[in-house]
ChimeraX commands (.cxc) that place a marker at each C-alpha (Angstrom):
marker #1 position -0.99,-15.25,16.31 radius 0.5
marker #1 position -0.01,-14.04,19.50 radius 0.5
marker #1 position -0.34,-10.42,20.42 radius 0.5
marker #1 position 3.11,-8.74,20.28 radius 0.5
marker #1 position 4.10,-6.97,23.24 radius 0.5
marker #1 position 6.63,-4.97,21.45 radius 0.5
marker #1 position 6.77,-2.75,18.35 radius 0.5
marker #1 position 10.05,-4.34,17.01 radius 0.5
marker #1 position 7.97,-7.92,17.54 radius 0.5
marker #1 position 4.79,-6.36,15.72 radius 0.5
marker #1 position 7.52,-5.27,13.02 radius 0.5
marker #1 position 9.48,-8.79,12.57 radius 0.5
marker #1 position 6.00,-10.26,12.65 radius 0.5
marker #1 position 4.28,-7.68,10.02 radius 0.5
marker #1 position 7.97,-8.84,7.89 radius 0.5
marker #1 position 7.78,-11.97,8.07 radius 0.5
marker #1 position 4.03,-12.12,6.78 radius 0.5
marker #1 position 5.42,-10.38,3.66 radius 0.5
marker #1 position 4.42,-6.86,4.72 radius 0.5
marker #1 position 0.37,-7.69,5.77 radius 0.5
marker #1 position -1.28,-9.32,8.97 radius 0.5
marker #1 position -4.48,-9.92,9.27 radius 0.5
marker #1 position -6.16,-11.29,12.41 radius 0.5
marker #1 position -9.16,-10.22,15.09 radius 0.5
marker #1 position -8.71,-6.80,16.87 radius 0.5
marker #1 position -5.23,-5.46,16.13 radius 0.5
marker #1 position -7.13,-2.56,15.63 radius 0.5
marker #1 position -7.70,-2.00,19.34 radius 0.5
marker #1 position -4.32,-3.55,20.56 radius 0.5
marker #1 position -1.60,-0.82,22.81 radius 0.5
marker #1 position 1.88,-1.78,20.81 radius 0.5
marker #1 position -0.11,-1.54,16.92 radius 0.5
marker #1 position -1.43,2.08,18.04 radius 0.5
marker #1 position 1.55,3.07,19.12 radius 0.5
marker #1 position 3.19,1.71,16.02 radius 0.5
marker #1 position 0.63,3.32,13.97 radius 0.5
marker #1 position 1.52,6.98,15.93 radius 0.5
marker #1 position 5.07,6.25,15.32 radius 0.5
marker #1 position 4.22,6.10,11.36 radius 0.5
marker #1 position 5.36,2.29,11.06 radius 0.5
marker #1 position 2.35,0.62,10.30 radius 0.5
marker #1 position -1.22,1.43,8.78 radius 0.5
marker #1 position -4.54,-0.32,10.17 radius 0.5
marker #1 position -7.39,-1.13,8.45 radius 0.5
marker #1 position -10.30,-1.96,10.01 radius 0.5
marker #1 position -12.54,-4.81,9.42 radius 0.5
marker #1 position -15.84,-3.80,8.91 radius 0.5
marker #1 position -18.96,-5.59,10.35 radius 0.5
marker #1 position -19.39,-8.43,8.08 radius 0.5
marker #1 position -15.59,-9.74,8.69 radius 0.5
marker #1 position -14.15,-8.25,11.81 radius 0.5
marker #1 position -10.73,-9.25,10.38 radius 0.5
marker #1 position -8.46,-5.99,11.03 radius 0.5
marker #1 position -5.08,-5.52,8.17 radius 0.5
marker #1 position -1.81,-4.44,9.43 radius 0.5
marker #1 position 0.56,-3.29,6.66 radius 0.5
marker #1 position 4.03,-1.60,6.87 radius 0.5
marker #1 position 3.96,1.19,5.46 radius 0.5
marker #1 position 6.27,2.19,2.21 radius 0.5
marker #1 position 9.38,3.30,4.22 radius 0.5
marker #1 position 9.24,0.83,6.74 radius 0.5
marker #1 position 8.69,-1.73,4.24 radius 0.5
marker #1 position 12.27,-0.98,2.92 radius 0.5
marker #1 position 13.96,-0.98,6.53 radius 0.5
marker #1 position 12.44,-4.46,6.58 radius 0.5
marker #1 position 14.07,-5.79,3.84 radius 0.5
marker #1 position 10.94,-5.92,1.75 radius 0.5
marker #1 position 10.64,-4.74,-2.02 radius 0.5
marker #1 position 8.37,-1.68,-2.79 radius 0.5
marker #1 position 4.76,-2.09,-3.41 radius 0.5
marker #1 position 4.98,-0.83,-7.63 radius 0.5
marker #1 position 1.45,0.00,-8.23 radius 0.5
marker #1 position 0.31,-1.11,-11.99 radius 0.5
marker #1 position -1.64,1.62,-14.03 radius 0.5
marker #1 position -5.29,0.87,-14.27 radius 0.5
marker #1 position -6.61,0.26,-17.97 radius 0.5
marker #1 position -8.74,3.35,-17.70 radius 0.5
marker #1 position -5.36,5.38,-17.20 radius 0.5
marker #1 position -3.22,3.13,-19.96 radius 0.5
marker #1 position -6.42,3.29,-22.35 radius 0.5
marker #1 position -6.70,6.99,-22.12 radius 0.5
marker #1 position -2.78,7.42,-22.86 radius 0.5
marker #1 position -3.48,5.69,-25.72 radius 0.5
marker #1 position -6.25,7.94,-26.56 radius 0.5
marker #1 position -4.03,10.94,-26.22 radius 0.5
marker #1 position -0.53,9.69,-28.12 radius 0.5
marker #1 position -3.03,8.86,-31.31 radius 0.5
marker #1 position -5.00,11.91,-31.32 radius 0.5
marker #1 position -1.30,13.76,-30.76 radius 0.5
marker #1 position 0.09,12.24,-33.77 radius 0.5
marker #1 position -2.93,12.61,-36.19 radius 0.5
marker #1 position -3.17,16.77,-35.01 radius 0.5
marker #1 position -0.27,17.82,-33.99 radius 0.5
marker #1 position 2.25,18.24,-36.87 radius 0.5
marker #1 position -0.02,20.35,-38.54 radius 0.5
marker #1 position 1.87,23.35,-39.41 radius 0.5
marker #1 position 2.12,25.17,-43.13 radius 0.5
marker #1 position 5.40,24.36,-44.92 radius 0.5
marker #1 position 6.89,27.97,-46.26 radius 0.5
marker link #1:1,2 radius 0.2
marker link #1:2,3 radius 0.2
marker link #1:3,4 radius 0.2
marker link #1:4,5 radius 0.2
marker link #1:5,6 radius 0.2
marker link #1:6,7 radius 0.2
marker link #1:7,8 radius 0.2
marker link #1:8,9 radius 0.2
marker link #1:9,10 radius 0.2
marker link #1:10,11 radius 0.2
marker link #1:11,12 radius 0.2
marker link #1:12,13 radius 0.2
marker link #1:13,14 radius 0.2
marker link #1:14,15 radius 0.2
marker link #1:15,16 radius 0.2
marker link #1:16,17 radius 0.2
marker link #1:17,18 radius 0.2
marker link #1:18,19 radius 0.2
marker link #1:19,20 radius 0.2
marker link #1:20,21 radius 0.2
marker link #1:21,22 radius 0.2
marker link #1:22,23 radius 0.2
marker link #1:23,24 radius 0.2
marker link #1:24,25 radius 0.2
marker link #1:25,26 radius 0.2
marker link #1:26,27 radius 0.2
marker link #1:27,28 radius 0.2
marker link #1:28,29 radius 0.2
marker link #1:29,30 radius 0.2
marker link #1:30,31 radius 0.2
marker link #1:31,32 radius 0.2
marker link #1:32,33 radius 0.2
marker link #1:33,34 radius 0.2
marker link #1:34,35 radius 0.2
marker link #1:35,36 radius 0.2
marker link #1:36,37 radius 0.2
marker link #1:37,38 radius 0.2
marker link #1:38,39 radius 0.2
marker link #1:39,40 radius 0.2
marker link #1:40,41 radius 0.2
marker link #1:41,42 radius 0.2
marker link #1:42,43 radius 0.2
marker link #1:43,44 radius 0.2
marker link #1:44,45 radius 0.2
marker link #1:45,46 radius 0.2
marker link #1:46,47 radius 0.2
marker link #1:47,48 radius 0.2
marker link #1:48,49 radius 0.2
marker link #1:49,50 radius 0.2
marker link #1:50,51 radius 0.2
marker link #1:51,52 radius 0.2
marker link #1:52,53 radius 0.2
marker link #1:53,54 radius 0.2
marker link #1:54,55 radius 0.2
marker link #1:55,56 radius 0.2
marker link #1:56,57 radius 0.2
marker link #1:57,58 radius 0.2
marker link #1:58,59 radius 0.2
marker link #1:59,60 radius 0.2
marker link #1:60,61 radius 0.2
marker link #1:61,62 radius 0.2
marker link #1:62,63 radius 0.2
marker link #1:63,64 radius 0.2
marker link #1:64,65 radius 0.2
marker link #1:65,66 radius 0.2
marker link #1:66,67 radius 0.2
marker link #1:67,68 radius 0.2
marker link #1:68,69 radius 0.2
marker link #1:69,70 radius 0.2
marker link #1:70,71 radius 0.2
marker link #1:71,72 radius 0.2
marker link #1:72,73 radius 0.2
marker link #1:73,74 radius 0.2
marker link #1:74,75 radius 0.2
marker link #1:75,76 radius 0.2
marker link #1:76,77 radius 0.2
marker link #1:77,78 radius 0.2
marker link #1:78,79 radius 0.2
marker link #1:79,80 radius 0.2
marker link #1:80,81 radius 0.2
marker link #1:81,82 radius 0.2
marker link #1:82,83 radius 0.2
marker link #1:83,84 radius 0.2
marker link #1:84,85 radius 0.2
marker link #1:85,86 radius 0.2
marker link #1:86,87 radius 0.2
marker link #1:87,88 radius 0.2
marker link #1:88,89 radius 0.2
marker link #1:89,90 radius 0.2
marker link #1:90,91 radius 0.2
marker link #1:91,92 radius 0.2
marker link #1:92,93 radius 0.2
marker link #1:93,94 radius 0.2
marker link #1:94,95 radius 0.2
marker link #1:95,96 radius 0.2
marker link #1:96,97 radius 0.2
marker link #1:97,98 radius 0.2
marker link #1:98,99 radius 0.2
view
């Protein structure tokens, strides 16, 4: 991809990716810092092995874009120890004396 020399262009182009870009050295590029400053975007680096840097909207920009929220699943540690909990709240915890 071509670099964008404006935020709106970084923006349509972040969109129309579905909300991610990935490519070589956005990371260092004028218009995604300043969209990053701005709180439009967040960077992640690429690290050493892949020098592939990830452009994301972020969550409120993802909705001025006409994009669905990102609905985060709960891990199985987290729905396992729910499960934990509810049983060991019904076995103990209608334990009261009857008058």
């Amino acid at each position: 991809m071509q670099s964008p020399q404006t935020i709106e262009e970084l923006l349509s182009a972040v969109a129309a990716k579905g909300g991610e870009l990935d490519g070589l050295g956005f990371a260092d590029d004028e218009i995604v810092k300043q969209a990053r400053s701005q709180g439009l975007v967040d960077v992640d680096p690429g690290d050493a092995w892949t020098l592939v840097d990830t452009v994301r909207l972020t969550p409120t920009q993802r909705l001025v874009m006409g994009l669905p929220p990102i609905v985060r699943k709960p891990s199985v540690l987290a729905l396992t120890l729910h499960a934990v909990a509810t049983a060991f709240a019904r076995i103990f915890g209608n334990r009261r004396a009857h008058p």
